[in-house]
Structure formats: C-alpha cells, structure tokens
C-alpha positions, -999 to +999 in steps of 0.1 A: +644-845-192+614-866-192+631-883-158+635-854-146+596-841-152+584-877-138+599-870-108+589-839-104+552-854-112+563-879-086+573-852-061+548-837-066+521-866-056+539-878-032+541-843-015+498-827-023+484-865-015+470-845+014+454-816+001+453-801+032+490-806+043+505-769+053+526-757+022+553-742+045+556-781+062+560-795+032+586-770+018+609-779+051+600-814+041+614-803+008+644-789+020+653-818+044+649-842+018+676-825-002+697-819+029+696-857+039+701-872+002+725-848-016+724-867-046+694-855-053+688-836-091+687-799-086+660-798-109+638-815-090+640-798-062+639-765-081+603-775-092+592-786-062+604-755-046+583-734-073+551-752-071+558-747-034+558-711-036+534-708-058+509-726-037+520-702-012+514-669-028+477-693-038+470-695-002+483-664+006+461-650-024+433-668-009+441-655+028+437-622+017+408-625+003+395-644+027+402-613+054+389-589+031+359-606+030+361-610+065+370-574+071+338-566+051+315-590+070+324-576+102+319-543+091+284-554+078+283-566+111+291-536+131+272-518+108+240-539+111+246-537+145+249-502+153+213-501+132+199-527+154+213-499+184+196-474+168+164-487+161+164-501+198+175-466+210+146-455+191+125-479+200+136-469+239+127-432+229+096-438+217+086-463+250+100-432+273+074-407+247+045-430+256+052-439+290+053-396+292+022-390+271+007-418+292+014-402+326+007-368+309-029-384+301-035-394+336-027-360+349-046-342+322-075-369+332-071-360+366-074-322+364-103-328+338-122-346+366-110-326+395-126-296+370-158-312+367-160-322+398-155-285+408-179-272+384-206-298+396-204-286+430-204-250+415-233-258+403-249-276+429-239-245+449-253-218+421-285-237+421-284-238+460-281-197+458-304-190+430-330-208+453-320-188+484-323-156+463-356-168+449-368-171+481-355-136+491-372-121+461-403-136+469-402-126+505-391-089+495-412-071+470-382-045+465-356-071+453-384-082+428-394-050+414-352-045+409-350-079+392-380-068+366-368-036+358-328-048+352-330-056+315-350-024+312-323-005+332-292-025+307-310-020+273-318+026+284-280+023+296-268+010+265-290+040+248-275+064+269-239+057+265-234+078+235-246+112+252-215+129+272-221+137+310-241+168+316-216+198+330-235+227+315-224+221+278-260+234+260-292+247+276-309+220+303-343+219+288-320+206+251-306+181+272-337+170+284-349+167+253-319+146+242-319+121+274-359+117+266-355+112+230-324+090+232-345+060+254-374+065+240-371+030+220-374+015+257-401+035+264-425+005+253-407-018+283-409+011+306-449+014+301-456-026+302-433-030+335-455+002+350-486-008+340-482-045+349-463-036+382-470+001+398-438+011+406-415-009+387-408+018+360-424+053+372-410+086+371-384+081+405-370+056+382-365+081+353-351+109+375-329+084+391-314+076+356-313+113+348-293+119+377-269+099+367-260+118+341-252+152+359-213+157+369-198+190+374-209+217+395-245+198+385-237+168+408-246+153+429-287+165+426-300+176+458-332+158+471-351+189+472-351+222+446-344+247+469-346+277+442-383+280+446-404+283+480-415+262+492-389+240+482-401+211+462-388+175+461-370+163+430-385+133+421-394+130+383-380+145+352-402+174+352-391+188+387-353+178+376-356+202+346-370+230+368-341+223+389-317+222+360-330+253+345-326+271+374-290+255+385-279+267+348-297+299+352-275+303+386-248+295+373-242+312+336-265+345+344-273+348+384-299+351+404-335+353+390-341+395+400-307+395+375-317+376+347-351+402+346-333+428+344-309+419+320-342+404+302-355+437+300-324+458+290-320+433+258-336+447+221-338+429+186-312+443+174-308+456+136-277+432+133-301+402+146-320+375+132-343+354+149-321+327+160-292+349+176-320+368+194-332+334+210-299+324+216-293+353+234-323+355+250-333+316+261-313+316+289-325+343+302-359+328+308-353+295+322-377+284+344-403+314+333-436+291+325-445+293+290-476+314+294-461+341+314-478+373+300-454+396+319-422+382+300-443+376+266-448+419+266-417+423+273-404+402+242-428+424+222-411+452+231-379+442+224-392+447+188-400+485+190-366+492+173-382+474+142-415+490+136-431+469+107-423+438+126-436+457+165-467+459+144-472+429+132-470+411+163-491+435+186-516+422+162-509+387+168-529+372+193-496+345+210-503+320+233-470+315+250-431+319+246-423+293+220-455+302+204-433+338+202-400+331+188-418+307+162-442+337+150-406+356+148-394+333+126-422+327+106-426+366+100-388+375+094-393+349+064-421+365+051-407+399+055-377+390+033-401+373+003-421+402+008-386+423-003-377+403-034-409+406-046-413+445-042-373+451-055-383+429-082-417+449-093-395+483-086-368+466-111-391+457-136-410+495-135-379+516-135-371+490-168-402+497-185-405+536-176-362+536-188-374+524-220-405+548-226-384+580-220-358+566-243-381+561-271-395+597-260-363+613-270-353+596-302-390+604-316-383+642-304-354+641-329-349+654-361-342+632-387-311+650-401-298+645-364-309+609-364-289+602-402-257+620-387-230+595-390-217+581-360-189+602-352-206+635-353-228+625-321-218+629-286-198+609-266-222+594-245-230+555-240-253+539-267-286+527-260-280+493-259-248+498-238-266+518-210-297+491-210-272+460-209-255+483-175-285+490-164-297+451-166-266+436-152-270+460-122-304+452-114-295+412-120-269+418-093-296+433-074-321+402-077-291+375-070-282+397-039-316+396-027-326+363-038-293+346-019-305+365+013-335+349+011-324+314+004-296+322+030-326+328+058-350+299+048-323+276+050-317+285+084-351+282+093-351+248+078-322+236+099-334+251+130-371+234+123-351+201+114-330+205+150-366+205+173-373+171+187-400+152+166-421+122+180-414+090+159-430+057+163-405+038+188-381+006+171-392-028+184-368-033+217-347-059+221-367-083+246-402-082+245-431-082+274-424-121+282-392-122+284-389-091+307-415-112+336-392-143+325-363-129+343 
C-alpha cells in the first residue's frame, strides 16, 4: 500500500512539475502511459485519474469564476460607459443650449441696438420738430395763445366730465349754473392766463366750452341768437343762456306771445305751495329780465285767490322776479307758524273756558245729588274721561299742525340748500409757472 501511495506521490510529481501544464494533456498523458505499459497498478492510475479530475473541476471552478468576474467587469464597463455617453450627451446638450442662448444673445443685442438706435434718431427727429414748432409758435401768436391755455382747457375738461350732455333735461339757466359752478376751481388759471395774456382765457373761450356741451335739438349753437331783433352774436356765456332760455322756451312752451298768455291764465292755486308754483311757472319766463315790472304784477295777481297773502305782498315793495318767489316763500312759512301758534292759543282757551263751566255746574249742585252713589247718576262720560277726549283730540290737533309746519320748513331748507353758493375755489392742479412753462 505504501508502494502503491509512493507512486502515486511519484506520479504525481512527475506529472504537476509544471504547474502550468494543461490538466486535460496530462490526463491523455495518463491514459497513454497505461495504454503503452499494461503492467501498470490500477491503483495508480486510478489516483492519478482523480487528482486529474479534480484539478479539472479546480480549473474549471476557477474558470467560472473567472468569467463571472469577467461578465461583471464588462458590465461595469458598459455600464460606466454608457455614463460616460450620457454625461457626453449631456455635456453636447448643454454646448448646443449655449451655443443657442449665445446666438439668442447676439440677436437680442442686435434688436436692443437697432431700438436705440431708432429711438436716438426719434429723438433727434422730436427735438428737430419741437424746434420747428417752437419756431411756428413764436412766429404765430394764435398757436401760442392755444399752447397756454391747453392745461387750462385739460384740467375744466376733466371738471366737466361728470355733467351729462345738455338735451333739455332741467331749466337752462340750472345748467348754467352747474357748468359755472363745476369749473370754477379753474377759474384761478382762467383769470391769470387772461390777465397775463388778453385773450388767452376770455369769455369766447368759455362759450366755446359751453357749446360743447349742447347735443340734441340744442346742437350745434348757431353763431347768432336769432330769437331777438336785432339778432345778437353768441359769443360769451351770458348771450348763450339768453339763447338757451329761449331755445328751451321754443321748444317745451312756444313762442314768446304763447308763453304770456299762458303766464297770465296761471293762479296760485289752493293745492299749491311755493315751489310747485315756480316750477310751474319758471319756464314760463325765460328770458323775461329780472326787473320786468309788467310780469312782476302779474305774479302778484296770481295771488288774488289767496287774500291774506295778495295783501301782504301788494305791501311789499319787490325788486325783481327772484326777489318774488323768495318773499313767497319766506311768507308761506310765516303764515304756517303764524297757524300753530293761533290753533295752539284757541286750544289752550277752549281748555281753560271747558274747565270753568265744568266747575260752574258741579258748584250749582246740590249736595244730596253730589253724595248720590254712582249708579243713580246719568249715563254720561265722567269728567276726567271727557277732559282726557278732549286733550288727546286737541294733541292730535297740535301734531297735525306742527308736522305741516316741519313738513314746509324742511322744504324750504332743501330748496335754499339746492341754490348755487360761492365758495372759495380748491388750489388747482398746476400753478401760474407752470401754465407759462408749457
């Protein structure tokens, strides 16, 4: 046994003295020995088969792992590479972005300069202009009185806006009043640009504006106001209103000989109070001047029908048609506290005289009648019942009367409130300097 393990030790250096000898080579060596020397112990050779194979399954252990780890490496490979790819993919995105932001640069660069460049020879060419105009405005006196009075025109235009174009809507002289009162915070430009240049803001300018505001059957406005004779040229605000008044007159009542006649066919009427009488009665003397005595007797006699009030104002000594209808008003109120005042002294009398005559009879009675019990007296109200009837019908009386009279002064109030008052005008927007600036 120990031969046989010698020679297999023997075998077995004589066949791995070269480590790197090919185990399949040497197993054919193997089995050629043993072909060509039959003698040869079975044993032996079965061992050198064995270590044979298992240096075989070794290698092919080892080859195995050998590919794996090659399989591995050249998937780290490929994987690494397609990184690589991407990154330089990227990195050939990123050079196309700036190469595209760049040329996008250059145009924006381009258009940015061919935009100045345009807007310096806009300029160039505004300044050239402004000079040329400046030189028109010097050489025409017109074009510089237009320039002055722009910011003026702009700032009553913005004023303006608000108010609704005139088509007949309310009475002309209201409307007037409302166009006059609405610019009158530009009225401190108007009077420096007039009094610094004659012409720049006088009244042709206002009636223009005014004129403006007409649409309707009220536009356009003639030249001349052909409603009076000799006719008379419309050119400030006054002759527009004259004009107005007797367009409106024209058109909502007739002709003049009309509006008399219908003028004088009108009475204060018991139903009336002193507004609905000028209501009705306003339009019917548009145009009339304010001191006409002829139309200021005939208002007085629209009052006959009312004798306490006819009187009072033939003794009034009235200086004109407004003068009138605010004497009206000013009596109608008095009138009415002159009527609480006596209802309330007629109350309080008829009270006191109530109360004597009651006290009268009592005193007139016997006393048997007076100790009577209750149920042998008459079936008539008690004292104290027919005093408290009496007292709530007279306190119905006085809250009758006194609403009346609150009633009518608060309607004088709101129609003294609604007349135009004069009020200090707000600081406008550009001042004296700034107007001769532009």
């Amino acid at each position: 046994m120990s031969n046989e393990y010698e020679s297999d030790e023997n075998s077995q250096d004589s066949y791995t003295s070269d480590p790197d000898m090919a185990t399949i080579a040497e197993l054919a060596d193997t089995i050629d020995i043993y072909l060509d020397n039959p003698g040869t112990n079975r044993l032996i050779l079965s061992n050198q088969i064995k270590r044979v194979t298992r240096q075989i399954r070794r290698k092919y252990n080892n080859l195995q792992t050998d590919l794996i780890n090659e399989q591995q490496r050249r998937y780290n490979a490929e994987a690494e590479r397609d990184i690589r790819q991407t990154e330089l993919q990227q990195c050939r995105i990123r050079i196309d972005t700036l190469e595209n932001d760049l040329h996008l640069c250059d145009i924006q660069i381009d258009l940015k300069w061919g935009k100045w460049k345009n807007r310096t020879r806009n300029a160039e060419q505004l300044i050239l202009n402004l000079q040329g105009q400046i030189l028109l405005l010097q050489n025409n006196p017109q074009n510089m009185a237009e320039g002055r009075r722009l910011p003026t025109l702009k700032y009553v235009s913005t004023l303006l806006n608000p108010i609704p174009q005139y088509i007949g809507q309310m009475p002309p002289n209201d409307y007037c009043d409302m166009i006059i009162q609405a610019w009158a915070p530009a009225v401190p430009n108007m009077t420096a640009l007039e009094n610094d240049n004659a012409g720049d803001f006088d009244d042709a300018v206002k009636v223009e504006i005014m004129k403006g505001k007409m649409a309707g059957k009220y536009a356009p406005v003639p030249a001349q106001n052909n409603f009076v004779n000799p006719a008379v040229n419309i050119d400030s605000p006054d002759t527009l209103r004259a004009w107005l008044n007797a367009k409106y007159q024209r058109e909502t009542v007739g002709t003049s000989q009309s509006a008399i006649l219908r003028l004088s066919q009108e009475r204060f009427q018991p139903f009336d109070n002193p507004d609905t009488y000028e209501a009705r009665i306003r339009p019917l003397i548009l145009g009339v001047p304010n001191d006409d005595a002829r139309v200021l007797g005939t208002l007085k006699t629209h009052l006959s029908s009312d004798r306490e009030l006819y009187s009072w104002m033939r003794n009034e000594n009235i200086a004109g048609i407004d003068e009138f209808f605010i004497i009206l008003k000013n009596m109608w109120l008095e009138r009415s506290s002159l009527y609480v005042d006596q209802n309330s002294d007629y109350v309080q009398s008829k009270k006191k005289s109530f109360t004597k005559q009651t006290d009268n009879v009592q005193s007139s009675q016997p006393a048997s009648n007076i100790l009577q019990p209750t149920v042998s007296q008459p079936a008539f109200p008690s004292y104290d019942e027919m005093q408290k009837s009496f007292q709530a019908m007279f306190d119905k009386q006085d809250a009758k009367y006194k609403a009346e009279m609150e009633k009518l002064k608060a309607e004088f109030e709101t129609k003294m409130s609604q007349q135009p008052k004069k009020s200090r005008p707000p600081v406008p927007p550009k001042d004296h300097e700034q107007i001769h600036e532009f």
